[in-house]
Biopython code that builds the backbone (N, CA, C, O; Angstrom):
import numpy as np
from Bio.PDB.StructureBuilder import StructureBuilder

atoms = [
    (1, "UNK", "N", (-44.302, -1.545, 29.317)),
    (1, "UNK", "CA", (-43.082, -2.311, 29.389)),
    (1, "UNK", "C", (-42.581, -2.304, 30.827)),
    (1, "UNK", "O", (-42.754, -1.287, 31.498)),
    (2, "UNK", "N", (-41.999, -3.322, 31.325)),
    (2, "UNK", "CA", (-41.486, -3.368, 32.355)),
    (2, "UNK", "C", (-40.370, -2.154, 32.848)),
    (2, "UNK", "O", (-40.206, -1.222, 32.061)),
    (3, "UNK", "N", (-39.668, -2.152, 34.029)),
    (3, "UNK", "CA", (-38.964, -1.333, 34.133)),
    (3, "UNK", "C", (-37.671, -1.878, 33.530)),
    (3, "UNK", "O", (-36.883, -1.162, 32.912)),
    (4, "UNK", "N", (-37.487, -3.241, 33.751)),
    (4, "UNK", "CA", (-36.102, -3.951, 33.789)),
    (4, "UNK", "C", (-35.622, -4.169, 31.830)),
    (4, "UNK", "O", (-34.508, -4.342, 31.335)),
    (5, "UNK", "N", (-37.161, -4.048, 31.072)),
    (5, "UNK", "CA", (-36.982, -3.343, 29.790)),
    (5, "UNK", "C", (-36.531, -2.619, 29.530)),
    (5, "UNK", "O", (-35.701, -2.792, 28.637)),
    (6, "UNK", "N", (-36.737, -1.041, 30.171)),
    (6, "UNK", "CA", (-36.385, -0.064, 30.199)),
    (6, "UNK", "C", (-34.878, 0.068, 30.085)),
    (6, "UNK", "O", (-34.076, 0.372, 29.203)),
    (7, "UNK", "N", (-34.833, -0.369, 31.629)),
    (7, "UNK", "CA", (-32.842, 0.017, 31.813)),
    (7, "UNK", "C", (-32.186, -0.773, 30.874)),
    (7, "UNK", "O", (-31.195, -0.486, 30.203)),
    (8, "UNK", "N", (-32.882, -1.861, 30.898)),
    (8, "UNK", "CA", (-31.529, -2.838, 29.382)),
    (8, "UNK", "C", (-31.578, -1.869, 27.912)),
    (8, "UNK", "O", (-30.607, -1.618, 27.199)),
    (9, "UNK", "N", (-33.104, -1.386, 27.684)),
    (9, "UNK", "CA", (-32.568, -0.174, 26.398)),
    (9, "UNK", "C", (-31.683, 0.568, 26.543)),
    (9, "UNK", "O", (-30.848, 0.653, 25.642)),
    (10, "UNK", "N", (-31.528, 1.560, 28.026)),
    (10, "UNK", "CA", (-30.926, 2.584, 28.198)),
    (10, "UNK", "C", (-29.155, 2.186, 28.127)),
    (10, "UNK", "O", (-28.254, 2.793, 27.549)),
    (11, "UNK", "N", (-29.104, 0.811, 29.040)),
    (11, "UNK", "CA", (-27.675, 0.409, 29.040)),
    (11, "UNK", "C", (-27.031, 0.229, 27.341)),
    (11, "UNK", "O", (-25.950, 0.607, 26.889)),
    (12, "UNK", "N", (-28.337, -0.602, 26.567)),
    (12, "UNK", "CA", (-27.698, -0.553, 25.578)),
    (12, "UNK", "C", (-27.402, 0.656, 24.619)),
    (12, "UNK", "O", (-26.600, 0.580, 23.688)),
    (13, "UNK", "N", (-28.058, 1.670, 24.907)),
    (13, "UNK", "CA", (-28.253, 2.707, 24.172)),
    (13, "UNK", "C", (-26.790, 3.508, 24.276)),
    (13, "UNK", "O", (-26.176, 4.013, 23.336)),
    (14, "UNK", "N", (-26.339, 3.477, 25.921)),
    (14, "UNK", "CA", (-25.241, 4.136, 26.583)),
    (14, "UNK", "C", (-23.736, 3.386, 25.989)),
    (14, "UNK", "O", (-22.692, 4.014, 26.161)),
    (15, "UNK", "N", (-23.700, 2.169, 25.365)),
    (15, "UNK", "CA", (-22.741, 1.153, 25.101)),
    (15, "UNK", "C", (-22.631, 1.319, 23.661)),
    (15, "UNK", "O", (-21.456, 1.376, 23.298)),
    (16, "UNK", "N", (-23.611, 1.427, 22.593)),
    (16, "UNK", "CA", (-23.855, 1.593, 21.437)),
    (16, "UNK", "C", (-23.012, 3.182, 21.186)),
    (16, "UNK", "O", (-22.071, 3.430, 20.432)),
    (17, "UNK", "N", (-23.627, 3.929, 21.960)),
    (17, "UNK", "CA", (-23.200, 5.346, 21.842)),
    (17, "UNK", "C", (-21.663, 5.526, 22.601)),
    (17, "UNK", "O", (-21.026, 6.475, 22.144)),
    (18, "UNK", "N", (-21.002, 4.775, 23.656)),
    (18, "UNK", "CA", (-19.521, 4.476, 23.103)),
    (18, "UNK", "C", (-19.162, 3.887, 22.355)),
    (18, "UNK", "O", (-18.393, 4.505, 21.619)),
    (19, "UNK", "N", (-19.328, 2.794, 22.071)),
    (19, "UNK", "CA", (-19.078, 2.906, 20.420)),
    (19, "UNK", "C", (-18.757, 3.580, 19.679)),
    (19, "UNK", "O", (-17.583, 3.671, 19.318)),
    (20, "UNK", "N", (-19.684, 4.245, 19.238)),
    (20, "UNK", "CA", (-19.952, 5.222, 18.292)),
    (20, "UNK", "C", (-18.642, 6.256, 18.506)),
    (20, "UNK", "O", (-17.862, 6.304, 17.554)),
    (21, "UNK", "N", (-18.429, 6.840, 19.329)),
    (21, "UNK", "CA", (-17.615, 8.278, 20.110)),
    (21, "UNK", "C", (-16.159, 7.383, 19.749)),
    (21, "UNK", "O", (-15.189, 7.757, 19.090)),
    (22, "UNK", "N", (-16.374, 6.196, 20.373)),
    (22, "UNK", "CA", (-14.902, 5.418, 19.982)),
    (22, "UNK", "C", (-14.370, 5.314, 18.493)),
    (22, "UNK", "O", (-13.224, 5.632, 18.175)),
    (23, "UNK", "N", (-15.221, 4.888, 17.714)),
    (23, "UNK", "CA", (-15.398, 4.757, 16.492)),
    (23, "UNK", "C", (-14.870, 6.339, 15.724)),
    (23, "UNK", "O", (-14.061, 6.373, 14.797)),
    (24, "UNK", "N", (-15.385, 7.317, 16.207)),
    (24, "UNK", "CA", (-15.086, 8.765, 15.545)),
    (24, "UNK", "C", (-13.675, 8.890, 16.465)),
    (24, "UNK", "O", (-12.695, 9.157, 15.769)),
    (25, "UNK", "N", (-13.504, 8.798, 17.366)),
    (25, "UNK", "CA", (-12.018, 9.472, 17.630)),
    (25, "UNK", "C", (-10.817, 8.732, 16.826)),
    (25, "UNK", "O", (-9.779, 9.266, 16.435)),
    (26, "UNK", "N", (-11.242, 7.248, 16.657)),
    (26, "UNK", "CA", (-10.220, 6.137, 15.560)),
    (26, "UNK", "C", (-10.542, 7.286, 14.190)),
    (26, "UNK", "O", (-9.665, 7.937, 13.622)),
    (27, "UNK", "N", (-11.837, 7.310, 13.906)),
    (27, "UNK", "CA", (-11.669, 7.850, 12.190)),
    (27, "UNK", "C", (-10.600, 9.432, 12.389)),
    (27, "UNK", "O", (-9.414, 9.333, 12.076)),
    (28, "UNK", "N", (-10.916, 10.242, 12.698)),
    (28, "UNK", "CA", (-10.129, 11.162, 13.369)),
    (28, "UNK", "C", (-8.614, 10.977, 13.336)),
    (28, "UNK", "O", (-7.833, 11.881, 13.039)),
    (29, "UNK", "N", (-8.220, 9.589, 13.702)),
    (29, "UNK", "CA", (-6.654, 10.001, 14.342)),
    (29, "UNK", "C", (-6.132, 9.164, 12.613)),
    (29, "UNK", "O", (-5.122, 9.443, 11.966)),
    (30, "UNK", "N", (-7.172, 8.165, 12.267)),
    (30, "UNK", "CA", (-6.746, 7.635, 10.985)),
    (30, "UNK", "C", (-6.437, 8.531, 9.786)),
    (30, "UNK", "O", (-5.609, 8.345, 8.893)),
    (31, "UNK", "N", (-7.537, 9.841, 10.019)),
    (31, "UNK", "CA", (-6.997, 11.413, 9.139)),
    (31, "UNK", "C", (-5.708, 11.272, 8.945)),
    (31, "UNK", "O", (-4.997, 10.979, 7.984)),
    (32, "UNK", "N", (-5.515, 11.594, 10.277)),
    (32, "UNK", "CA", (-4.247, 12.334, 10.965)),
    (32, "UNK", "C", (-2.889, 11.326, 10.669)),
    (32, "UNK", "O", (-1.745, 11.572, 10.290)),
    (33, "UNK", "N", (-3.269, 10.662, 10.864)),
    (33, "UNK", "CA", (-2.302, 9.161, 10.097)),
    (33, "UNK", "C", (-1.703, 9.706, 8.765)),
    (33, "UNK", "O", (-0.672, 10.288, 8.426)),
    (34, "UNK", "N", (-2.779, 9.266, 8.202)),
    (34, "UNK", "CA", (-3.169, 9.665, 6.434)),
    (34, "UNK", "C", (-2.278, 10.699, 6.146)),
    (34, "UNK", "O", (-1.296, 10.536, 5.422)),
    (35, "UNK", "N", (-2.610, 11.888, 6.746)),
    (35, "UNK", "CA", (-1.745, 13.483, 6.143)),
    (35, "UNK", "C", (-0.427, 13.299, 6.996)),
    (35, "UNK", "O", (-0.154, 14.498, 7.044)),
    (36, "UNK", "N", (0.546, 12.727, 7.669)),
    (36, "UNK", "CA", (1.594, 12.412, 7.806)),
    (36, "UNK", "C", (1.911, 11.272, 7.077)),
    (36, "UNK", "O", (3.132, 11.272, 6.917)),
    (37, "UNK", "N", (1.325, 10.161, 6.483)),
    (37, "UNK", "CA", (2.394, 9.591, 5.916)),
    (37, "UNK", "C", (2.163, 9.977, 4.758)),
    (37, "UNK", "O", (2.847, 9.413, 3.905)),
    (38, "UNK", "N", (1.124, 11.082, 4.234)),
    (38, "UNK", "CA", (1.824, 11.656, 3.148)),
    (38, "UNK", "C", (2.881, 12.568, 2.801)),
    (38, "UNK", "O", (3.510, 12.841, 1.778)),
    (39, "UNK", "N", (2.864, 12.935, 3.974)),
    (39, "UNK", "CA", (4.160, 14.183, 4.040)),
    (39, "UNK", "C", (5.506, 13.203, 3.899)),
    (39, "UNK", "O", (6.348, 13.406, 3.024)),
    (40, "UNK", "N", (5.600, 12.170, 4.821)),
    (40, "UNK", "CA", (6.891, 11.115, 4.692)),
    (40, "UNK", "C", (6.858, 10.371, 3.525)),
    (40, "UNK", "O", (7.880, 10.079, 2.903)),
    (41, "UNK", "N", (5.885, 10.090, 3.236)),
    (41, "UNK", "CA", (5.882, 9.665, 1.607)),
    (41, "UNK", "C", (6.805, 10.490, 0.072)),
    (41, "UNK", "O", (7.526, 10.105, -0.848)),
    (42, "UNK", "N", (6.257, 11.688, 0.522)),
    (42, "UNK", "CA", (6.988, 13.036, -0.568)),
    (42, "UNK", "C", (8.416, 13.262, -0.107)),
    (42, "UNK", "O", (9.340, 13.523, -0.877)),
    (43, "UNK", "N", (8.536, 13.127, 1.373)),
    (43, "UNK", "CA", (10.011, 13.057, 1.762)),
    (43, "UNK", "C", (10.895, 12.236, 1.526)),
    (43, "UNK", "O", (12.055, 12.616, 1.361)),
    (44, "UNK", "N", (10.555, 10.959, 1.459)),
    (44, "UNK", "CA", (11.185, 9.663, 1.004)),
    (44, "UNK", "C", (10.915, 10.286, -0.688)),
    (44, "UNK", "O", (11.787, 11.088, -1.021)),
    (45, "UNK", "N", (10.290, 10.128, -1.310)),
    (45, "UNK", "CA", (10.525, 10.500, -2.476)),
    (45, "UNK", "C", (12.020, 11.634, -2.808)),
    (45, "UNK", "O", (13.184, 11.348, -3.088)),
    (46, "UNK", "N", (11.433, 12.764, -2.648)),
    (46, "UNK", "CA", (12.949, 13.626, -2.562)),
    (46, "UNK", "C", (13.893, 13.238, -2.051)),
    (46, "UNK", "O", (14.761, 13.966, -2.533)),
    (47, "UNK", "N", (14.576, 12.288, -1.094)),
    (47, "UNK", "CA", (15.544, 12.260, -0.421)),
    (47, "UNK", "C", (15.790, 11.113, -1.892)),
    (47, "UNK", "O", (16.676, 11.378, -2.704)),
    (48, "UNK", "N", (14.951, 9.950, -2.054)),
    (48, "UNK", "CA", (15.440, 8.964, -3.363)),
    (48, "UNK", "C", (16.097, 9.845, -4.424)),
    (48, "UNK", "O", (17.197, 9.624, -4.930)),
    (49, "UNK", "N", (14.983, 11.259, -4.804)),
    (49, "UNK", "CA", (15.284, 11.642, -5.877)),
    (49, "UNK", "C", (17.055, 12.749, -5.908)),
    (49, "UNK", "O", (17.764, 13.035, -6.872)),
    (50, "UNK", "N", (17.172, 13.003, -4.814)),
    (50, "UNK", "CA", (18.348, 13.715, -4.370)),
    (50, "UNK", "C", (19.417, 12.671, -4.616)),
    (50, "UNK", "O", (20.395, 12.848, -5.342)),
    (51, "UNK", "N", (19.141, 11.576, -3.950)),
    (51, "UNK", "CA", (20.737, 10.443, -4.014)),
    (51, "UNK", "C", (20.620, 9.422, -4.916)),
    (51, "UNK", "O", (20.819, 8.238, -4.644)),
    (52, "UNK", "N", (20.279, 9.886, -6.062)),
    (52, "UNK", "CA", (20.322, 9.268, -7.524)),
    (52, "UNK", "C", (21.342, 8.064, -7.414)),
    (52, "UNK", "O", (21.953, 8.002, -6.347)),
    (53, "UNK", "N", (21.536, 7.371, -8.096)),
    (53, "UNK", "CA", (22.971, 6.283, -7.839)),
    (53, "UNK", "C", (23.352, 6.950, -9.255)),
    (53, "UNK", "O", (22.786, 7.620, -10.118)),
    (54, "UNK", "N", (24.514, 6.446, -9.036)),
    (54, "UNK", "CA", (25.929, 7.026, -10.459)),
    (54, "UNK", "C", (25.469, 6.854, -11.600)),
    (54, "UNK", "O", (25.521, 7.761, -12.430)),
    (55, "UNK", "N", (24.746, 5.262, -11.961)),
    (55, "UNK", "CA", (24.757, 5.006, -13.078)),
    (55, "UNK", "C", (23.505, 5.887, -13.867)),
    (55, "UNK", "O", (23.435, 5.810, -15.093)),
    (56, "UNK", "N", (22.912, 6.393, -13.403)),
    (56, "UNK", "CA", (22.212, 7.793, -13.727)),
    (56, "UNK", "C", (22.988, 8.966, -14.313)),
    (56, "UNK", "O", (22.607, 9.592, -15.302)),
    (57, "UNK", "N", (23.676, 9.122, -13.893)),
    (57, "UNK", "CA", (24.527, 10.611, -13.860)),
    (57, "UNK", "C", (25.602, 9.904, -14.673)),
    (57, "UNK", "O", (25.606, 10.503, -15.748)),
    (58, "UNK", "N", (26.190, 9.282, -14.698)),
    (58, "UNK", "CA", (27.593, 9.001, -15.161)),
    (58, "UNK", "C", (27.635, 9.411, -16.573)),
    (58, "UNK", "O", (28.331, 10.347, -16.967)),
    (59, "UNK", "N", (26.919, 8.734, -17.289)),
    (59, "UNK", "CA", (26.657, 9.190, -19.190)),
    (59, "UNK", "C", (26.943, 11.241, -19.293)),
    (59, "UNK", "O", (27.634, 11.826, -20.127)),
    (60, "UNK", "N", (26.341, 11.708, -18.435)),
    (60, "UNK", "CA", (26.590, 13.069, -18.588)),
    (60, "UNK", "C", (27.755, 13.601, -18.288)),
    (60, "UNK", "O", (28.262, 14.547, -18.891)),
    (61, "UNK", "N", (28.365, 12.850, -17.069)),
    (61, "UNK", "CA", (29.744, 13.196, -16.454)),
    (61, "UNK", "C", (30.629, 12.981, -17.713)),
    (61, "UNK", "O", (31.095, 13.977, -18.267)),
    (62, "UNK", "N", (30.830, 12.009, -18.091)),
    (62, "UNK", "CA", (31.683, 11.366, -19.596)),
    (62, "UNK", "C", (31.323, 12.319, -20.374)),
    (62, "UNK", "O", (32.323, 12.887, -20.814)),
    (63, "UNK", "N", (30.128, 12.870, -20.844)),
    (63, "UNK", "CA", (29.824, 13.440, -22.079)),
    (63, "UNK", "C", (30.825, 15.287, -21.801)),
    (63, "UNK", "O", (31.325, 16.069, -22.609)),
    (64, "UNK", "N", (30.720, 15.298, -20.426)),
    (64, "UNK", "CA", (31.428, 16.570, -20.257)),
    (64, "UNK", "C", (32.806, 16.192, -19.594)),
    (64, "UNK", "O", (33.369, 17.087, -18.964)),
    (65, "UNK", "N", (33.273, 15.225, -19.655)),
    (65, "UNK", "CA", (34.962, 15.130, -19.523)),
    (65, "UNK", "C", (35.379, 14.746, -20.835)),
    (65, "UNK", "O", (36.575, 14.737, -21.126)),
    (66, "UNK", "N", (34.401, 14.399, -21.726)),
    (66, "UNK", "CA", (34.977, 14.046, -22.931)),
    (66, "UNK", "C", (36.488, 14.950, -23.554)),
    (66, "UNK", "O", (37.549, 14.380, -23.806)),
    (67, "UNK", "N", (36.269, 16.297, -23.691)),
    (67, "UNK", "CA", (37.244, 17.004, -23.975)),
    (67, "UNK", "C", (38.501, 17.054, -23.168)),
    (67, "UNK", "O", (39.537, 17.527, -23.635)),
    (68, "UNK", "N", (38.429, 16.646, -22.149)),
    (68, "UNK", "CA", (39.743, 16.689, -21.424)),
    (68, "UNK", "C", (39.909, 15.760, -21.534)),
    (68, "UNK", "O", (40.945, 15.731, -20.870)),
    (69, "UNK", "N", (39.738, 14.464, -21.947)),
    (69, "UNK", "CA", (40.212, 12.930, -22.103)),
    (69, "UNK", "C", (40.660, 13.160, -23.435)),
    (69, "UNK", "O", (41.521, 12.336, -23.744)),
    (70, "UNK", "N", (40.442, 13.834, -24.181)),
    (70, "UNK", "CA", (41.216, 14.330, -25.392)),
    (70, "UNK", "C", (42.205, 14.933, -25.384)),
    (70, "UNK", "O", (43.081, 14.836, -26.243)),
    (71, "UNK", "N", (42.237, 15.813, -24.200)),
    (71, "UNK", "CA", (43.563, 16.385, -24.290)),
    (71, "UNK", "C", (44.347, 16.082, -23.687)),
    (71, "UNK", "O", (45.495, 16.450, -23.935)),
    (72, "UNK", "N", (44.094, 15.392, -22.785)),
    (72, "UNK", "CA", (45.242, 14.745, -22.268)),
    (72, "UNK", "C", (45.498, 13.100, -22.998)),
    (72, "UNK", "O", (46.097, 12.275, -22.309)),
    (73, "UNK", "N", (45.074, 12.754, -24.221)),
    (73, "UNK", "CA", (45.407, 11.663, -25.024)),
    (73, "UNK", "C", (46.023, 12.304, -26.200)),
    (73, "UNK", "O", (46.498, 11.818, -27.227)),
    (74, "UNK", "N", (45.896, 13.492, -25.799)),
    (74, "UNK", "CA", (46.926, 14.069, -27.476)),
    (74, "UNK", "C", (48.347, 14.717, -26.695)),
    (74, "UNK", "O", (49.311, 15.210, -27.279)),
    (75, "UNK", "N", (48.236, 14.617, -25.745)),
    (75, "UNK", "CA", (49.601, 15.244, -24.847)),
    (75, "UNK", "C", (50.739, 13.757, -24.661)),
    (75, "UNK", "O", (51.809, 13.869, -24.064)),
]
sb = StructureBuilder()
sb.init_structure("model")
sb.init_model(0)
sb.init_chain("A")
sb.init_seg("    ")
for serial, (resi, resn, name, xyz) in enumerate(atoms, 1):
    if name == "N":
        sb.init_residue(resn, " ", resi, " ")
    sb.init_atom(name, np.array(xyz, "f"), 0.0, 1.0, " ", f" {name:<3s}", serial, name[0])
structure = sb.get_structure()
């Protein structure tokens, strides 16, 4: 084979193989992505599950003021 064969394998070989190195440091940081927005994922969850809106809670609030709405309707 010629020489000028040669170096065009080698160049391509050297271009292919950044690539490649490029390619793994993206999969790598895409991990790293991944396991933080799962952590913000579970955080947003709890913070939803912490600030419930009223109409959740309210039926229980009533069910335990019930007795004092009695007594102060018999007063």
């Amino acid at each position: 084979m010629p020489a000028a064969a040669w170096v065009t394998l080698v160049i391509t070989a050297l271009i292919v193989l950044a690539a490649a190195i490029g390619l793994l440091r993206v999969i790598f940081h895409l991990k790293a992505i991944r396991q933080t927005l799962g952590t913000v994922i579970v955080g947003v969850w709890v913070v939803a599950h912490q600030t419930r809106t009223v109409p959740e809670v309210l039926p229980s609030v009533n069910a335990n003021l019930k007795p004092v709405r009695d007594f102060c309707e018999s007063v």
